[in-house]
N, C-alpha and C positions, 0 to 999 in steps of 0.2 A: 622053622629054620633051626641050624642045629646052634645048639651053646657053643661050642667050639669050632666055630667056621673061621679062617680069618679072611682079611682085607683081599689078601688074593685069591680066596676060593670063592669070594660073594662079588667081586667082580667076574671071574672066571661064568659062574651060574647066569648072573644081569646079561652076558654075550650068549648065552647061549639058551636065555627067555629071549631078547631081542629077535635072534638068529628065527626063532621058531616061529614069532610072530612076524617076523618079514617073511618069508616062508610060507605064510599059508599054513603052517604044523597045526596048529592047536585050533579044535572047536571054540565053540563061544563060553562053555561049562569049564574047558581046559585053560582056555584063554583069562577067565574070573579067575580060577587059584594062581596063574602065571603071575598073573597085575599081582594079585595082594604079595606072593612071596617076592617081586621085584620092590614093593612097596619097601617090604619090611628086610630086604640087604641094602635098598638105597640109604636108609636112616641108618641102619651097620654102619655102612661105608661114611657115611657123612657124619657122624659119631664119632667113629673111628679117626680120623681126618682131622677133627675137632681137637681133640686130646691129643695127638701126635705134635700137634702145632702147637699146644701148650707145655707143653712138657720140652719142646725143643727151645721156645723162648726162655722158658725157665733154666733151662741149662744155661743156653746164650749170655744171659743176664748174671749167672751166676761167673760166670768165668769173668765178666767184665767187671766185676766187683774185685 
């Protein structure tokens, strides 16, 4: 996965691993590297997601002060 992907290019990819295996696209060897690189933008994305929500509390919380 690249170092520089963001939140909307690593769901943009997850639609379009989905799309292939609904599809029938990918062999069973295609379909292994598909899962693991879907594996490794879900944890991105949900990473990603993680710290967005912290970082918005923290502001939140700062203005209420």
């Amino acid at each position: 996965m690249k170092k520089d992907i963001t939140y909307e290019g690593a769901v943009r990819k997850l639609e379009e691993i989905v799309s292939k295996i609904e599809n029938d696209e990918l062999d069973i060897d295609m379909m292994v590297n598909e899962l693991k690189e879907a594996k490794e933008l879900i944890k991105f994305c949900k990473d990603k997601l993680t710290k967005t929500d912290e970082e918005i509390k923290k502001i939140l919380e700062s203005d209420e002060k």
